[in-house]
C-alpha positions as CSV (number, residue, x, y, z in Angstrom):
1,X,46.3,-57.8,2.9
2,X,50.0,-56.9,4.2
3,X,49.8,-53.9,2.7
4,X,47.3,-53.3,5.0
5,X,48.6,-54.6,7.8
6,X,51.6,-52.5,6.8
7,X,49.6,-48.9,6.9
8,X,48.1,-50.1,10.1
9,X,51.7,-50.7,11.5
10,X,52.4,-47.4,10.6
11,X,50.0,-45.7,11.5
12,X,50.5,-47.2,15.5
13,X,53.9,-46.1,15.4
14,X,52.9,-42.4,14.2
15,X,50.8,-42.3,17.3
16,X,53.2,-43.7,19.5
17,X,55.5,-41.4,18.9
18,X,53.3,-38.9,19.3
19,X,52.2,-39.8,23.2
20,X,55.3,-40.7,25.2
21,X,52.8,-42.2,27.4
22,X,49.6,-43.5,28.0
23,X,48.6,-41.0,30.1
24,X,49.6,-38.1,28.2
25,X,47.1,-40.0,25.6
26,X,44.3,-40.4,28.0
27,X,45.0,-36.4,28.7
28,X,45.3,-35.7,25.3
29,X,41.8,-37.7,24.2
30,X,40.2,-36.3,27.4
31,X,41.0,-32.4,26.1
32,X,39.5,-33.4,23.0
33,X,36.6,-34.7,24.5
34,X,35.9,-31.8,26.1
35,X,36.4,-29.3,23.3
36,X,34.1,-31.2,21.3
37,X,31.5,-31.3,24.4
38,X,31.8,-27.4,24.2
39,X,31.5,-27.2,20.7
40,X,28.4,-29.1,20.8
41,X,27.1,-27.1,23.9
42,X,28.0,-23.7,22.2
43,X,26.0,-25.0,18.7
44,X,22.9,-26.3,21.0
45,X,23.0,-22.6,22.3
46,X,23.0,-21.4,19.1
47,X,20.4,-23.2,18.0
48,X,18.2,-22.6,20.2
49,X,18.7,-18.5,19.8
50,X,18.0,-19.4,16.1
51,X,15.1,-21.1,17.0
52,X,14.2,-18.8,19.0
53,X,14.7,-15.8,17.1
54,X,12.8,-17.8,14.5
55,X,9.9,-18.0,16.2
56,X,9.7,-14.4,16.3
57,X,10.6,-13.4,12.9
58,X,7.4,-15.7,12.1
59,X,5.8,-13.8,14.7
60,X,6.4,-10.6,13.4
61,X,5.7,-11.6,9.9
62,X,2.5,-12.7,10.7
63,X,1.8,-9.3,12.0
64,X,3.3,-7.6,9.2
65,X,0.8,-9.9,6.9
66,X,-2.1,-9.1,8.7
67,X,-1.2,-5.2,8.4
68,X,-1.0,-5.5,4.7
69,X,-4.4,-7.0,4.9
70,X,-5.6,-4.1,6.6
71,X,-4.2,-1.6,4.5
72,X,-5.4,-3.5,1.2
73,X,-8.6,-3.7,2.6
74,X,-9.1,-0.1,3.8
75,X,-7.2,1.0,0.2
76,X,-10.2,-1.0,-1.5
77,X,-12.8,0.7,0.4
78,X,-10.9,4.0,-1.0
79,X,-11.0,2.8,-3.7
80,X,-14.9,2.1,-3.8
81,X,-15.5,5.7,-2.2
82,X,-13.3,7.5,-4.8
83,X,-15.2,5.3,-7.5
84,X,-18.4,6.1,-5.1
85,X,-17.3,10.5,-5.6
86,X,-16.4,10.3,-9.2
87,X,-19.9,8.9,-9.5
88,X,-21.8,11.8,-7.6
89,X,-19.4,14.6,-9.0
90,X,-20.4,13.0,-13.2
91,X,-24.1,13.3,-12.0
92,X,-23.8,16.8,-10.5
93,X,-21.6,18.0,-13.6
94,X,-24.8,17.0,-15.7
95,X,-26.7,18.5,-13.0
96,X,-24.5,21.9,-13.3
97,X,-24.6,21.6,-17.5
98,X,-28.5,21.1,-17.2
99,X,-28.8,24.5,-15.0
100,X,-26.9,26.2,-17.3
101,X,-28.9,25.4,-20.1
102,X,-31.8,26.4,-18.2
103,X,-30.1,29.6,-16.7
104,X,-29.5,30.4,-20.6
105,X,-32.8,30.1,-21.7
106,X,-34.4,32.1,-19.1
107,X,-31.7,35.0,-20.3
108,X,-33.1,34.4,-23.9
109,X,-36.4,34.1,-22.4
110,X,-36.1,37.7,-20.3
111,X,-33.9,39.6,-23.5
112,X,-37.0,38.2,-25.6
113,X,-39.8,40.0,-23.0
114,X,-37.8,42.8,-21.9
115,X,-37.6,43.5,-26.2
116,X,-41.5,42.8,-26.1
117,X,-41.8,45.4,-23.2
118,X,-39.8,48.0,-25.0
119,X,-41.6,47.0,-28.3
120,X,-44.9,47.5,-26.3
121,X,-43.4,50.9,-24.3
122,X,-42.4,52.4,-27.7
123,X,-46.5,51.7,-28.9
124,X,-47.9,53.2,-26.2
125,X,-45.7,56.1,-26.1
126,X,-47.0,56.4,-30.0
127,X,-50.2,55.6,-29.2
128,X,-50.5,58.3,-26.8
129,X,-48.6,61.1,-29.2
130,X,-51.0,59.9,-31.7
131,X,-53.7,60.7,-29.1
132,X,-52.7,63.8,-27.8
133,X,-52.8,65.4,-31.2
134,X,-56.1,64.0,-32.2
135,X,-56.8,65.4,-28.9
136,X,-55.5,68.7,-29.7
137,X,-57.5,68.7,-33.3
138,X,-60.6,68.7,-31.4
């Protein structure tokens, strides 16, 4: 306990040798005071631009959110229309594959009558020689 009351006894005479008077004290803890008044002023200040700027960084992010929405939903319907066109283009490809098949066998179709034709054309033409000199026999 008188150690204590020893540091306390010090610790007055440290501070009255700091102020020569009261008043220089009072000035002193008055200066203070006020600094630390304008240090809480100048940190309610900045809090409130924080705040404030906070209010539209949510803002904007809300708006950024509801872009990506958009975009993810018009990439999905893309998506679906590409899916959609891949689709119609497999179905035409068959389409185009079936034609040519068909397109093929008409050619085989047409080489095999136009040979018939000739085939026919070169029996006639015999036919007829064959004729005109039984014609000529007679």
């Amino acid at each position: 306990m008188a150690k204590g009351q020893l540091g306390a006894l010090y610790s007055k005479q440290g501070r009255l040798s700091k102020f020569r008077t009261q008043g220089e004290r009072d000035d002193y803890l008055r200066s203070e005071i006020a600094s630390v008044e304008a240090f809480k002023q100048n940190q309610t200040t900045a809090l409130v631009s924080v705040r404030r700027d906070l209010t539209s960084t949510r803002t904007s992010l809300e708006d950024i959110e509801r872009r990506i929405a958009n975009a993810e939903t018009q990439a999905d319907g893309g998506r679906n229309e590409v899916k959609g066109l891949s689709v119609r283009i497999a179905a035409l490809k068959n389409e185009s594959a079936e034609l040519t098949e068909q397109r093929k066998e008409f050619w085989r179709e047409e080489t095999k009558l136009t040979s018939q034709i000739s085939h026919a054309s070169e029996e006639l033409r015999s036919a007829e020689r064959n004729l005109t000199s039984m014609m000529d026999k007679v």
